[in-house]
MARMI-134898 format. One record per atom (N, C-alpha, C): z negated, x, y; atom name; residue in three letters. Coordinates in steps of 0.02 Angstrom, whole numbers. Layout:
rec Z=Z	X=X	Y=Y	site=CA	code=ALA
...
This chain:
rec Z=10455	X=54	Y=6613	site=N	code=UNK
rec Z=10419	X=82	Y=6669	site=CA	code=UNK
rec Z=10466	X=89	Y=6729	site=C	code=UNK
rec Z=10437	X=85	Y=6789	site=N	code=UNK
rec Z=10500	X=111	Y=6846	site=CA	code=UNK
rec Z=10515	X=180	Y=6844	site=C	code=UNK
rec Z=10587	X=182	Y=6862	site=N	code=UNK
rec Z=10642	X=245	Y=6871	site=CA	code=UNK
rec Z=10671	X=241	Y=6789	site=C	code=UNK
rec Z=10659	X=195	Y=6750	site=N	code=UNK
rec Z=10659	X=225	Y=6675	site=CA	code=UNK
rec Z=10738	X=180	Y=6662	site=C	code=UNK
rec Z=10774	X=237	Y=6654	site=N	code=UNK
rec Z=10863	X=200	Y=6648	site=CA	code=UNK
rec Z=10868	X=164	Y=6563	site=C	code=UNK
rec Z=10910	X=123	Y=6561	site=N	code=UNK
rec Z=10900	X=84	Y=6520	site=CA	code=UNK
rec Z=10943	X=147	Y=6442	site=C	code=UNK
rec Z=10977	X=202	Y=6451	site=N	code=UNK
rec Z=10988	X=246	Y=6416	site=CA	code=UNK
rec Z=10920	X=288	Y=6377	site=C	code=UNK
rec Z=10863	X=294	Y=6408	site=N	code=UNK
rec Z=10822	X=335	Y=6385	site=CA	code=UNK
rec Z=10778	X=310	Y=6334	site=C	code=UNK
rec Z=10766	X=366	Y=6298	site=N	code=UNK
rec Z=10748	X=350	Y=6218	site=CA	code=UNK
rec Z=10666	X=384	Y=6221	site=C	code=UNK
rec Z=10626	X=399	Y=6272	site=N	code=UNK
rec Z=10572	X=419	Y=6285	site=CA	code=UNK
rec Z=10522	X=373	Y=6254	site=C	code=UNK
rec Z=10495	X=389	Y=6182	site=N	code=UNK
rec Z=10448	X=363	Y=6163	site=CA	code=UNK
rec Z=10383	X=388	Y=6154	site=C	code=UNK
rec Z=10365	X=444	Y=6206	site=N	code=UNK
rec Z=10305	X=472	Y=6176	site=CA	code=UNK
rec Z=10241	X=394	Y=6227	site=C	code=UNK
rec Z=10186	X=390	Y=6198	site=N	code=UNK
rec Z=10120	X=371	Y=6201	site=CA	code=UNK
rec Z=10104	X=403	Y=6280	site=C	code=UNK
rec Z=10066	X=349	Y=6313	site=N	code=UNK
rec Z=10053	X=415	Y=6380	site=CA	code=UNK
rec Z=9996	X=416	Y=6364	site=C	code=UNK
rec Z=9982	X=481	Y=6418	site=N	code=UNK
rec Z=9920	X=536	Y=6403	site=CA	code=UNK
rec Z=9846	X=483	Y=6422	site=C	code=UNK
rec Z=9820	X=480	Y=6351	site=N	code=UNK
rec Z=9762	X=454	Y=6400	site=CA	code=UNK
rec Z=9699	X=517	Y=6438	site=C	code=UNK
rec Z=9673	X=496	Y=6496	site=N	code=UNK
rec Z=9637	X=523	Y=6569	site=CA	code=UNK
rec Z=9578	X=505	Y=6556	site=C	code=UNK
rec Z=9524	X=551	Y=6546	site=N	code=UNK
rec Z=9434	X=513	Y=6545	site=CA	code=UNK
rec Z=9427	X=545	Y=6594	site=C	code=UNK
rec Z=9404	X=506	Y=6622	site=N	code=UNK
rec Z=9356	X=516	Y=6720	site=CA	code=UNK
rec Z=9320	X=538	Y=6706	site=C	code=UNK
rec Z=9314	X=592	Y=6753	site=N	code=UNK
rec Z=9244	X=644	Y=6752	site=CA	code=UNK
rec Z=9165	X=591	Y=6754	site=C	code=UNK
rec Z=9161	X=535	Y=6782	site=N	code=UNK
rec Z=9096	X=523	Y=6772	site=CA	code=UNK
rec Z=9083	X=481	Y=6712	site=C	code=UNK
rec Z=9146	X=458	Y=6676	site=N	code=UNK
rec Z=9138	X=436	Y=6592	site=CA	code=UNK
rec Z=9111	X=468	Y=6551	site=C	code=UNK
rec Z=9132	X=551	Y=6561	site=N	code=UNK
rec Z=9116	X=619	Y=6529	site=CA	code=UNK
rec Z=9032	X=613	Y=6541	site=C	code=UNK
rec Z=9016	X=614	Y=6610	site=N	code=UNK
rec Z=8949	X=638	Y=6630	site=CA	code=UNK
rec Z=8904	X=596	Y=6596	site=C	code=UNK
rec Z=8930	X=516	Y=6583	site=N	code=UNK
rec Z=8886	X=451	Y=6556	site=CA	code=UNK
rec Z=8875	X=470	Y=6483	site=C	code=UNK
rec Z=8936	X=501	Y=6446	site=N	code=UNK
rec Z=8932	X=518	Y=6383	site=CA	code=UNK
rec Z=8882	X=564	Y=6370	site=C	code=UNK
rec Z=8870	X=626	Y=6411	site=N	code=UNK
rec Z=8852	X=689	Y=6388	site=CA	code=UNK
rec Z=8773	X=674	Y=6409	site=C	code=UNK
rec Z=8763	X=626	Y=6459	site=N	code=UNK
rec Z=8676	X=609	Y=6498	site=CA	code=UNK
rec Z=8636	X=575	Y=6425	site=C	code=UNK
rec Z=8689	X=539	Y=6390	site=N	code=UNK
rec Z=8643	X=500	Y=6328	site=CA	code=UNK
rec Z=8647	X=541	Y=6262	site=C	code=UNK
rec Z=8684	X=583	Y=6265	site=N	code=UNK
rec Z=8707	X=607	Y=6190	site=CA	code=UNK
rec Z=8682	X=689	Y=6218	site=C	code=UNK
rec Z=8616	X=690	Y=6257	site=N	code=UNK
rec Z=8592	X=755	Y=6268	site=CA	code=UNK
rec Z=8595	X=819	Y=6192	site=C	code=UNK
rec Z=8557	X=781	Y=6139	site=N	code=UNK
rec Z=8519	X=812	Y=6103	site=CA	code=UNK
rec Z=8567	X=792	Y=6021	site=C	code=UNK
rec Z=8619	X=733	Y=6029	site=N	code=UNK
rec Z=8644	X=707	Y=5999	site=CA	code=UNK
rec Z=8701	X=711	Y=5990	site=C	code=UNK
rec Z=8752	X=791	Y=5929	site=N	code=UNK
rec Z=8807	X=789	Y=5923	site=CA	code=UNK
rec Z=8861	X=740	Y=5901	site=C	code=UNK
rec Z=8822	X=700	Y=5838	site=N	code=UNK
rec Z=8860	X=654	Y=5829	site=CA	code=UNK
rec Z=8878	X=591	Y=5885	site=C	code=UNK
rec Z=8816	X=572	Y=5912	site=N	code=UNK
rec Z=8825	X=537	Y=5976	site=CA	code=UNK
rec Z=8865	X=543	Y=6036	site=C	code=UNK
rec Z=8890	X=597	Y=6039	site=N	code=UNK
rec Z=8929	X=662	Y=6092	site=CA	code=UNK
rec Z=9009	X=647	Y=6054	site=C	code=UNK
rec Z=9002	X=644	Y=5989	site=N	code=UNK
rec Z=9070	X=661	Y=5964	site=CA	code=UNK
rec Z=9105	X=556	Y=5971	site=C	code=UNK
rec Z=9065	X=515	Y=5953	site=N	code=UNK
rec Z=9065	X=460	Y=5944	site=CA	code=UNK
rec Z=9078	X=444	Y=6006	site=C	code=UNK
rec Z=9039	X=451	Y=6045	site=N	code=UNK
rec Z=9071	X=410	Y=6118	site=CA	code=UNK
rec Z=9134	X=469	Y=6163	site=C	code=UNK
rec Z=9147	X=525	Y=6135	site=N	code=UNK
rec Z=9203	X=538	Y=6193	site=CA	code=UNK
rec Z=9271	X=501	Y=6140	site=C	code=UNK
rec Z=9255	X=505	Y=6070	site=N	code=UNK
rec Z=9331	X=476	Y=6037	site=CA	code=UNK
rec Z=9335	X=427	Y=6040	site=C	code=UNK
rec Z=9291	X=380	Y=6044	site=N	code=UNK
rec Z=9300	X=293	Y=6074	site=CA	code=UNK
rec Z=9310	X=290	Y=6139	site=C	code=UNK
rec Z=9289	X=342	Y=6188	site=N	code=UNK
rec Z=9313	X=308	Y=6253	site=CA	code=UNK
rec Z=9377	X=354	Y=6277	site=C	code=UNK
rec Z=9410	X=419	Y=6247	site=N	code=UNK
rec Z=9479	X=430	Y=6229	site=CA	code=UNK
rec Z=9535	X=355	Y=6219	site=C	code=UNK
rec Z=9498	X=350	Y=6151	site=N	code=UNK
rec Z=9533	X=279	Y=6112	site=CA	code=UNK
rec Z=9543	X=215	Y=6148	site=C	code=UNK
rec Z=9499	X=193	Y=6201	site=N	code=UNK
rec Z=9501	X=152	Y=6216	site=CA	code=UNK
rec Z=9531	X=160	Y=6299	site=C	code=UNK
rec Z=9524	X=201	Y=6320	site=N	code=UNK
rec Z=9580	X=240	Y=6391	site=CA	code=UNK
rec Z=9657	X=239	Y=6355	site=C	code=UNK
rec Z=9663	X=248	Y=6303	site=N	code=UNK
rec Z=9734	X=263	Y=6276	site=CA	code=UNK
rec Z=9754	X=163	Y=6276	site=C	code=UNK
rec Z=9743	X=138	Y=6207	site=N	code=UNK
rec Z=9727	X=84	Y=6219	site=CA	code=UNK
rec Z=9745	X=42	Y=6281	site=C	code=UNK
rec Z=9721	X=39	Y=6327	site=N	code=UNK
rec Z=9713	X=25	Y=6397	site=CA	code=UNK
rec Z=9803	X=17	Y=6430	site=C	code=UNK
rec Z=9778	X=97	Y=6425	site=N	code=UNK
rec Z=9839	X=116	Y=6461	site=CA	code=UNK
rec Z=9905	X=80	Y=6424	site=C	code=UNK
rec Z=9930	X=107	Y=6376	site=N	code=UNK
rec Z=9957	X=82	Y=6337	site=CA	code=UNK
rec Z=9985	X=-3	Y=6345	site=C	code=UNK
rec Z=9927	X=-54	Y=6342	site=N	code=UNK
rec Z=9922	X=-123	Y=6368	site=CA	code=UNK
rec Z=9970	X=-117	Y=6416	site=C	code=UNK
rec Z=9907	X=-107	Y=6476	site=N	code=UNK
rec Z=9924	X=-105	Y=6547	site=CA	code=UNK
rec Z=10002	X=-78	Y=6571	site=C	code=UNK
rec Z=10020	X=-44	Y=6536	site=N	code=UNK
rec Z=10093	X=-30	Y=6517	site=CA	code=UNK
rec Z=10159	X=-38	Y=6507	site=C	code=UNK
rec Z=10132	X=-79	Y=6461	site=N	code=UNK
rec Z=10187	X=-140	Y=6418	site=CA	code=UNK
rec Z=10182	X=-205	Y=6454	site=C	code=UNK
rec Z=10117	X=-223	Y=6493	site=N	code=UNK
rec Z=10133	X=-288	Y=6555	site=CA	code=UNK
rec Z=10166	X=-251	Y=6610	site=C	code=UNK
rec Z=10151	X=-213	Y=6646	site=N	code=UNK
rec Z=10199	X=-189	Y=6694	site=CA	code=UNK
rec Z=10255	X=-187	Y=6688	site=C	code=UNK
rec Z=10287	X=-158	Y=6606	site=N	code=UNK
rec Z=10341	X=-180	Y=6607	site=CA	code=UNK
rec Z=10392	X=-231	Y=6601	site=C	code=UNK
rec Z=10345	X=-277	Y=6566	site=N	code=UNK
rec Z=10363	X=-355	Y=6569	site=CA	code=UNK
rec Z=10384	X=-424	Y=6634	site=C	code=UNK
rec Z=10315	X=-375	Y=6671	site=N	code=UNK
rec Z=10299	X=-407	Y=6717	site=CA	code=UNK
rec Z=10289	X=-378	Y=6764	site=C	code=UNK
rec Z=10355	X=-367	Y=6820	site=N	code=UNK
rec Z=10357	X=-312	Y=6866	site=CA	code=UNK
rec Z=10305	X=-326	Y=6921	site=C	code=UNK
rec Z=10303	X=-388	Y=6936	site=N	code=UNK
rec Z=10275	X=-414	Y=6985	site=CA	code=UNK
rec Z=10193	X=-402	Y=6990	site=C	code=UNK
rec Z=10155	X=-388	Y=6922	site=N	code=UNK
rec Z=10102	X=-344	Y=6949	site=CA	code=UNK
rec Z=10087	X=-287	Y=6972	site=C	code=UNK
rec Z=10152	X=-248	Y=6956	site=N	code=UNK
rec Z=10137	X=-195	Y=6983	site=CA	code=UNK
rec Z=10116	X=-201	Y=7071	site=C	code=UNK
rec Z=10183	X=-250	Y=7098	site=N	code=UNK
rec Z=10193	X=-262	Y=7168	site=CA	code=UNK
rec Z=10124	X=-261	Y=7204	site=C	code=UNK
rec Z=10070	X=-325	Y=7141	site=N	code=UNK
rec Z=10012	X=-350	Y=7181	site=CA	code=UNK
rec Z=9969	X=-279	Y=7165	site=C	code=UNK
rec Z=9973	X=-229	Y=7133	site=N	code=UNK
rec Z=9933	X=-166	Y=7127	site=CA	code=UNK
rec Z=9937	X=-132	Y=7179	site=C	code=UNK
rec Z=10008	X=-114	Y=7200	site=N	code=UNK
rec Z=10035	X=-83	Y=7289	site=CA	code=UNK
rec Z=10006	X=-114	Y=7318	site=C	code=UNK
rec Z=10015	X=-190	Y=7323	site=N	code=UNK
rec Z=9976	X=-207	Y=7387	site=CA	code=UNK
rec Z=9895	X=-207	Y=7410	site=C	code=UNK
rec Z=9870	X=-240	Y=7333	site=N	code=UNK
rec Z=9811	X=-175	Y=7338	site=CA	code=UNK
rec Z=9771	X=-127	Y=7380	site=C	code=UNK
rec Z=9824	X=-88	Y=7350	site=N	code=UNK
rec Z=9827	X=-11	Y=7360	site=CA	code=UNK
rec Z=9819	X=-4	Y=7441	site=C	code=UNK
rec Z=9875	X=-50	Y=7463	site=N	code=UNK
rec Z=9868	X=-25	Y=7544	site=CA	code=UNK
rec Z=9840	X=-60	Y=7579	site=C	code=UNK
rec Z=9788	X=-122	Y=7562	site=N	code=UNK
rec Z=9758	X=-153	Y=7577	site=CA	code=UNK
rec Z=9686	X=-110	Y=7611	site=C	code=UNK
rec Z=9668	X=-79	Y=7532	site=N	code=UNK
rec Z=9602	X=-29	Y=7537	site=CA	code=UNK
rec Z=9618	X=14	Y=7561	site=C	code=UNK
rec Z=9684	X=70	Y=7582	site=N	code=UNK
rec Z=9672	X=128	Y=7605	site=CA	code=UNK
rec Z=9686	X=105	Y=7672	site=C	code=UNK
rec Z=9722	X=52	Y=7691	site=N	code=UNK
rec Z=9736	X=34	Y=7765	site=CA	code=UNK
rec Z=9654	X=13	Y=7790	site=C	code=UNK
rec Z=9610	X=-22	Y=7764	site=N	code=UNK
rec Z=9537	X=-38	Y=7786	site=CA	code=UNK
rec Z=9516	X=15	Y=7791	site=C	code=UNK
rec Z=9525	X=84	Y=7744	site=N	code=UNK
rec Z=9456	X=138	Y=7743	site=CA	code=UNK
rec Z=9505	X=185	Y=7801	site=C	code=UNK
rec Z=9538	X=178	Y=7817	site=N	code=UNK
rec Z=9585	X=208	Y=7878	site=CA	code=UNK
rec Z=9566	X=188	Y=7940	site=C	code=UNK
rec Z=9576	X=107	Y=7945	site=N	code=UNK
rec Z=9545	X=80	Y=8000	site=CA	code=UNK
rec Z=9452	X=85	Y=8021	site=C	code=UNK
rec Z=9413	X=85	Y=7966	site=N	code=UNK
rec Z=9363	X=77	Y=7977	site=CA	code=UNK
rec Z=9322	X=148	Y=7988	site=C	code=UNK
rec Z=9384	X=192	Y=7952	site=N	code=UNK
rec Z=9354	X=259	Y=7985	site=CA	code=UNK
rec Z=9368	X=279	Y=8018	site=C	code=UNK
rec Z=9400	X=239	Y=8076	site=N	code=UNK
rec Z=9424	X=284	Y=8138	site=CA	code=UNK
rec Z=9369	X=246	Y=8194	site=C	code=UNK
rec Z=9373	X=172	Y=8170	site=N	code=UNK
rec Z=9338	X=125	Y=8230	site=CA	code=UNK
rec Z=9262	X=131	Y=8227	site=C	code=UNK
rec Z=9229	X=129	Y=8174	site=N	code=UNK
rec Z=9158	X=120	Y=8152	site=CA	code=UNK
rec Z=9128	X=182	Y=8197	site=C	code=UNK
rec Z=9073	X=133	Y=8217	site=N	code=UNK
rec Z=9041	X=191	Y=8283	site=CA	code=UNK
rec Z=8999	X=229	Y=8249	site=C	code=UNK
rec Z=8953	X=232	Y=8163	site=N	code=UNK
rec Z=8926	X=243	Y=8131	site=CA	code=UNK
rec Z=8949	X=325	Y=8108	site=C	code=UNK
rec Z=8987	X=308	Y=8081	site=N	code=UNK
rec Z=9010	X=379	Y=8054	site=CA	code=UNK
rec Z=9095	X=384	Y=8053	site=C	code=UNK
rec Z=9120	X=347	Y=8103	site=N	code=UNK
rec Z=9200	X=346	Y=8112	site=CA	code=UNK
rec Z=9217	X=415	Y=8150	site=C	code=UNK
rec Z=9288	X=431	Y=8166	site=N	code=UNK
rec Z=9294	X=464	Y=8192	site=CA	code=UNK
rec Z=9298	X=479	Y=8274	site=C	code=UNK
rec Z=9282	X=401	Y=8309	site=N	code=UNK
rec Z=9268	X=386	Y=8372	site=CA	code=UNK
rec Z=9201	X=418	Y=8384	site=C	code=UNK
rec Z=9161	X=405	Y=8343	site=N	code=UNK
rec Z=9086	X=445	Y=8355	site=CA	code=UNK
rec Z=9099	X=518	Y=8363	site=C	code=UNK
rec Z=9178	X=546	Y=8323	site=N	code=UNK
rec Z=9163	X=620	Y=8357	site=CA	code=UNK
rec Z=9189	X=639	Y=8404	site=C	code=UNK
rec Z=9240	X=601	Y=8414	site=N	code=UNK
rec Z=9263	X=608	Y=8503	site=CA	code=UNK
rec Z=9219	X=560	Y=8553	site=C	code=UNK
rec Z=9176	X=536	Y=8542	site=N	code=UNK
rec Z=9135	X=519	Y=8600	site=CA	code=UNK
rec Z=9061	X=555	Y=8611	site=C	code=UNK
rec Z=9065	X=601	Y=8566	site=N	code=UNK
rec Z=9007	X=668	Y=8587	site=CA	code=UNK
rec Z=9005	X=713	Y=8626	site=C	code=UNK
């Protein structure tokens, strides 16, 4: 992983994260249905862990995706930056031109 010195013996598993609207998809079908409730949050636990895990072990292989993930990254927040300042719709030019 980055920052990770080639001395360290850190082997724990990372934490897997269920998104609040994974939760909400689980709990909307498995209203009435405990076992259904119990079945889909430990498979989609399992499979967030899983994931991560993967996604993980290529990053570390292969630094260079991470790079194209940053860029990414500032691709979309640089557009939703730009487009919310310029967009006459609901940008923030619409509130200084009131």
């Amino acid at each position: 992983m980055f920052g990770k010195r080639s001395g360290d013996n850190d082997t724990r598993a990372p934490k897997p994260a269920v998104h609040l609207a994974t939760m909400d998809t689980i709990l909307a079908h498995a209203r009435e249905h405990p076992t259904v409730l119990l079945f889909g949050l430990v498979l989609s636990v399992t499979l967030m862990a899983v994931a991560a895990n993967f996604i993980a072990k290529l990053i570390e292989r292969y630094r260079w995706i991470a790079y194209i993930g940053l860029a990414v990254i500032l691709y979309v927040s640089g557009s939703m930056i730009y487009h919310g300042w310029i967009d006459r719709d609901v940008g923030i030019a619409r509130l200084l031109t009131l």
